[in-house]
C-alpha beads as a LAMMPS data file, in Angstrom:
LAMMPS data file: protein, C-alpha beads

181 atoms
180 bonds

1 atom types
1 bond types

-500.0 500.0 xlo xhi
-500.0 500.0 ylo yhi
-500.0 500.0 zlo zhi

Masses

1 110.0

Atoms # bond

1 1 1 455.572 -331.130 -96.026
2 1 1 452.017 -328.963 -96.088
3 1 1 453.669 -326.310 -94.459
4 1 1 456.976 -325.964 -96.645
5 1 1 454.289 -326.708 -99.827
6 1 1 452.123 -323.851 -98.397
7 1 1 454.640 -321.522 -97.907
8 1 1 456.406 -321.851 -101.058
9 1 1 452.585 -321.146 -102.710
10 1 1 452.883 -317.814 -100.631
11 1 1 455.918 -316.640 -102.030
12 1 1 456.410 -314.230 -104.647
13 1 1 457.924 -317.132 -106.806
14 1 1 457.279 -317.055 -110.746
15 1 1 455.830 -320.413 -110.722
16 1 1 455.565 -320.407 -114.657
17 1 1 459.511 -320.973 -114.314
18 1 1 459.722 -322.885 -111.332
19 1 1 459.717 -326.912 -111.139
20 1 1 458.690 -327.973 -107.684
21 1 1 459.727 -331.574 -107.363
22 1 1 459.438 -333.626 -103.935
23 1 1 461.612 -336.353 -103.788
24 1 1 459.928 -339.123 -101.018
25 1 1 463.301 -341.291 -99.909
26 1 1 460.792 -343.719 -98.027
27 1 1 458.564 -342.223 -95.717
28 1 1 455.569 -343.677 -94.361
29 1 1 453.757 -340.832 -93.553
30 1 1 451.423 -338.657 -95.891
31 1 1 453.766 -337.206 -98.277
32 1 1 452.615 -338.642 -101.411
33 1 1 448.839 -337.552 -100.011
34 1 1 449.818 -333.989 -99.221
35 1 1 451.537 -334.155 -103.019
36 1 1 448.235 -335.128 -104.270
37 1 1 447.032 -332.080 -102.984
38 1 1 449.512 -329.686 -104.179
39 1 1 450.287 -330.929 -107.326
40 1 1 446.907 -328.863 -108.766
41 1 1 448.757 -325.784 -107.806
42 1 1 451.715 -326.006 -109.010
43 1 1 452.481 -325.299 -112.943
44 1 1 455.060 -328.229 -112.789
45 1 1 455.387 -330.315 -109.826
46 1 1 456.646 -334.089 -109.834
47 1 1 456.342 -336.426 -107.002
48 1 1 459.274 -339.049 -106.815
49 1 1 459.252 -341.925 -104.377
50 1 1 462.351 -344.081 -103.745
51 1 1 461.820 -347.067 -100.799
52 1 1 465.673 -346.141 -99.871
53 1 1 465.665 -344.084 -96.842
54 1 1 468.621 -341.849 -96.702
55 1 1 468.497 -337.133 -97.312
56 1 1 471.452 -338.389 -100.467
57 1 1 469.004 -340.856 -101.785
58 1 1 466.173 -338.086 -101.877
59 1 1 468.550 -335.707 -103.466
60 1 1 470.251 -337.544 -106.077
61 1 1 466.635 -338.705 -107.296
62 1 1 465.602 -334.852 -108.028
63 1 1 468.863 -333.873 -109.332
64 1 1 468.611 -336.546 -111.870
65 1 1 464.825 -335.338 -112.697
66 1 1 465.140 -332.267 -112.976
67 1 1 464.626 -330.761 -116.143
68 1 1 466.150 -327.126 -114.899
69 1 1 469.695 -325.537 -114.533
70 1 1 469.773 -323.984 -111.212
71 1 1 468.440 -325.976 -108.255
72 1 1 467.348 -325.506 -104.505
73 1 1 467.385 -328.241 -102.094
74 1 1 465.340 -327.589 -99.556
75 1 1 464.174 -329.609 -96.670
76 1 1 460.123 -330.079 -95.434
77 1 1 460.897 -327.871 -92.466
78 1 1 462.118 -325.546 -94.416
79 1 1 459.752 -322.202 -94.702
80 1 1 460.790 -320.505 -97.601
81 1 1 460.635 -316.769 -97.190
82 1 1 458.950 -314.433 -99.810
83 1 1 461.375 -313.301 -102.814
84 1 1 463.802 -316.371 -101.393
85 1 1 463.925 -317.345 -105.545
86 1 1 464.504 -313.970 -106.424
87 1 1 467.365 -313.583 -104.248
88 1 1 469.050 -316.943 -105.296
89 1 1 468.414 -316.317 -108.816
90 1 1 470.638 -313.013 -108.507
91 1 1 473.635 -314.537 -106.189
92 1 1 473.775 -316.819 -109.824
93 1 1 474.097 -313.910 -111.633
94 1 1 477.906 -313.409 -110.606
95 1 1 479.574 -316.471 -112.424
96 1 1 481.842 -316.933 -109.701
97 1 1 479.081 -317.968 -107.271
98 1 1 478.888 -321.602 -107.711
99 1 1 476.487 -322.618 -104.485
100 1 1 474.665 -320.730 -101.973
101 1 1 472.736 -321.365 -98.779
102 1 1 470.762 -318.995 -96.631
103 1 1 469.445 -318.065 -93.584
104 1 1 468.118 -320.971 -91.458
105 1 1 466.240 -320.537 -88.095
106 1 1 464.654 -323.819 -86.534
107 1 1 460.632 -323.877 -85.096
108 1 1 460.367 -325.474 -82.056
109 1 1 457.341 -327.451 -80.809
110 1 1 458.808 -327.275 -77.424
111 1 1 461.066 -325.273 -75.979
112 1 1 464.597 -326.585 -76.228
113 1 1 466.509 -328.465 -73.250
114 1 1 468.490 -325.249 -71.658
115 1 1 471.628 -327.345 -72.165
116 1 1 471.306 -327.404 -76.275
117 1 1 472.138 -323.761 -76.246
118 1 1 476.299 -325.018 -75.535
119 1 1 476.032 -325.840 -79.126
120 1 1 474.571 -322.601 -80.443
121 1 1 478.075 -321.191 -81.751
122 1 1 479.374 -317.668 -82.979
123 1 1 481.775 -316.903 -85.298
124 1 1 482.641 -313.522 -87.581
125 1 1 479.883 -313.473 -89.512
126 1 1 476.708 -314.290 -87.061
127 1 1 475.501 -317.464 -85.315
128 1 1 475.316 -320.946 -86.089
129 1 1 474.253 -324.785 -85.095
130 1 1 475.204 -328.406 -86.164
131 1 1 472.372 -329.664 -83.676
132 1 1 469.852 -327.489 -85.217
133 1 1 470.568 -326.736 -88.634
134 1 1 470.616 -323.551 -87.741
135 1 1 472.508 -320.440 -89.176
136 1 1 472.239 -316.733 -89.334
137 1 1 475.091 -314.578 -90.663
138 1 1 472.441 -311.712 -91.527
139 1 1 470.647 -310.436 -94.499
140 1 1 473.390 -309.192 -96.902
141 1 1 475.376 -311.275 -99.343
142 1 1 478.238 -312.660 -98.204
143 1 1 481.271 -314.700 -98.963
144 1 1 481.431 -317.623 -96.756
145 1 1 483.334 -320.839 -95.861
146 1 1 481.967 -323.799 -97.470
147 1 1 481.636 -325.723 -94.015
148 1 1 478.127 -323.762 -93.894
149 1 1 476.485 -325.588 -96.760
150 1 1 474.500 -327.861 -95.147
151 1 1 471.728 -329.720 -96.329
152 1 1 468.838 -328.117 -94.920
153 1 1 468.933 -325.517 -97.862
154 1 1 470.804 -324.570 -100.578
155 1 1 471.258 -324.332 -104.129
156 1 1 473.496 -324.594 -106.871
157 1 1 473.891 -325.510 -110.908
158 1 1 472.888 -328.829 -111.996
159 1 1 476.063 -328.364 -114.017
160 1 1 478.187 -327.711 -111.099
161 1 1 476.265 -331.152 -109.283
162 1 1 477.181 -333.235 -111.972
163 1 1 481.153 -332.227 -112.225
164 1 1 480.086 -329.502 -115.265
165 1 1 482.885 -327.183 -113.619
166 1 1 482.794 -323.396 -113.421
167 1 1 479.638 -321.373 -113.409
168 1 1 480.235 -320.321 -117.074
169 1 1 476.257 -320.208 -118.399
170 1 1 474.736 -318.547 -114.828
171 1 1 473.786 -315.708 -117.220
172 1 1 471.525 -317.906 -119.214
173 1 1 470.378 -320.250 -116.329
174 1 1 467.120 -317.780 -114.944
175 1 1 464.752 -319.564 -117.635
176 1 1 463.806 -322.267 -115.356
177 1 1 464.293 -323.037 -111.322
178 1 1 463.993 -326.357 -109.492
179 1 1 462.508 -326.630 -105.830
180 1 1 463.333 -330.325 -104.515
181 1 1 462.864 -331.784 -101.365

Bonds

1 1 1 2
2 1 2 3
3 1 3 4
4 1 4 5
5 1 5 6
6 1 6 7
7 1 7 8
8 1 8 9
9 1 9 10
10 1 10 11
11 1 11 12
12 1 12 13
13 1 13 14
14 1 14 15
15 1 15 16
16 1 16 17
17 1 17 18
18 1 18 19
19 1 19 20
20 1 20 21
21 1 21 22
22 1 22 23
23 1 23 24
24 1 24 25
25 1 25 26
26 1 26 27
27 1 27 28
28 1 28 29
29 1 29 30
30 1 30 31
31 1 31 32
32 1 32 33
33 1 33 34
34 1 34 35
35 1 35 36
36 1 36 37
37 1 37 38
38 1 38 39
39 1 39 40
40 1 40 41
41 1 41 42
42 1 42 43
43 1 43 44
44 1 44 45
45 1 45 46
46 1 46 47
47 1 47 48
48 1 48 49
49 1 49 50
50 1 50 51
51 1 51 52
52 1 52 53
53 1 53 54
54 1 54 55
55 1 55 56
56 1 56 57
57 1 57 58
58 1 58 59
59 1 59 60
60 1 60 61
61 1 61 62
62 1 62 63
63 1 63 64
64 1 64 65
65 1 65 66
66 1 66 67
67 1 67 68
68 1 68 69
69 1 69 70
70 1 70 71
71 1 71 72
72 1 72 73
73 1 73 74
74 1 74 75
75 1 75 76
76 1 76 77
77 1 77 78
78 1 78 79
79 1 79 80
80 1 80 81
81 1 81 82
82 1 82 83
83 1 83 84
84 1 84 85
85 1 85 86
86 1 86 87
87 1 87 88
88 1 88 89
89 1 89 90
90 1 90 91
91 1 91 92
92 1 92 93
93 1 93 94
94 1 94 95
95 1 95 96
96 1 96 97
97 1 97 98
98 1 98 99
99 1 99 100
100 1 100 101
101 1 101 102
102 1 102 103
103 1 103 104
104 1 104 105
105 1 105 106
106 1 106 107
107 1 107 108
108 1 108 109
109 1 109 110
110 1 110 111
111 1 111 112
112 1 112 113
113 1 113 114
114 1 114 115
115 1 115 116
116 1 116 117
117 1 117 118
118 1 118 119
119 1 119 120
120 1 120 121
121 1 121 122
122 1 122 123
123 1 123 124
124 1 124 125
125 1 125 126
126 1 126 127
127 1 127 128
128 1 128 129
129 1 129 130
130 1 130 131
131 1 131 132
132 1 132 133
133 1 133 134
134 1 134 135
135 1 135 136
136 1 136 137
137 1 137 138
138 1 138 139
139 1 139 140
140 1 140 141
141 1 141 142
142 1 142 143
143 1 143 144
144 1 144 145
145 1 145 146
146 1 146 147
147 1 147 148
148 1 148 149
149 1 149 150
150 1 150 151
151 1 151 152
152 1 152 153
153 1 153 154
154 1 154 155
155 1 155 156
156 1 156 157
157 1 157 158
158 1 158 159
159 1 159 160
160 1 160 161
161 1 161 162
162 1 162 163
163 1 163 164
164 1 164 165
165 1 165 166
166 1 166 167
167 1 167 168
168 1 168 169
169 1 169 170
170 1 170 171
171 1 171 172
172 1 172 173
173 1 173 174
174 1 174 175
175 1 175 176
176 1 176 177
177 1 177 178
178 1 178 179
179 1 179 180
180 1 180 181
């Protein structure tokens, strides 16, 4: 969670619009310490815990608090690159966009078994993983199946979470921006 935190603070983010909220779904570890921590450097960050285990549990808790329009899930492995905001803020701008995810590359602490790599796959637009979580179809803006979302990362309108329909006020939505993990 320090590192994701950490690297999100060394992004080029405009924090004065961004809510940072971590959602704890019942972990036992530090989380709420590291929070305590962070917290001072965030503008507006919330710390939820929930004693229900479970990545939906964790999600549904920050959709529900979050004050924002457009929101990024993100895991605590997750490294956010810098101007990742930016460029999620303008795939919103087209009002037919109505979720996106991005590139995801795992970090190791050991080297993988040599076997794992049978379930690194390739398709038309670059490679991907179940196993890892991992997926890179390049740098550009693309179209792509829906089967990629995953939850790792990605975003979307809080409209479009709760059944709100089409992307019909993406225009308006760049006020504010929700990080939740």
């Amino acid at each position: 969670m320090a590192r994701t935190l950490d690297a999100l603070l060394k992004s080029d983010n405009p924090f004065e619009k961004i809510e940072v909220i971590v959602s704890d779904n019942g972990s036992s570890d530090a989380t709420m310490t590291i929070c305590q921590i962070f917290e001072k450097r965030f503008p507006h960050f919330r710390y939820i815990f929930d004693r229900w285990p479970g990545q939906l549990v964790g999600w549904h808790r920050a959709l529900f608090a979050s004050r924002s329009e457009l929101l990024a899930f993100i895991d605590d492995d997750v490294r956010p690159l810098p101007g990742w905001s930016n460029c999620v803020i303008e795939c919103f701008e087209n009002e037919e966009v109505g979720i996106t995810t991005g590139k995801m590359l795992p970090e190791f602490e050991e080297k993988p078994p040599h076997w794992q790599r049978e379930f690194v796959k390739q398709n038309q637009w670059g490679i991907w993983s179940a196993l890892w979580g991992m997926l890179n179809f390049g740098d550009k803006i693309k179209k792509k199946s829906a089967v990629f979302f995953w939850g790792k990362k990605f975003s979307g309108s809080s409209k479009g979470f709760n059944g709100g329909g089409k992307n019909s006020s993406w225009r308006h939505a760049r006020t504010s921006f929700t990080f939740c993990w």
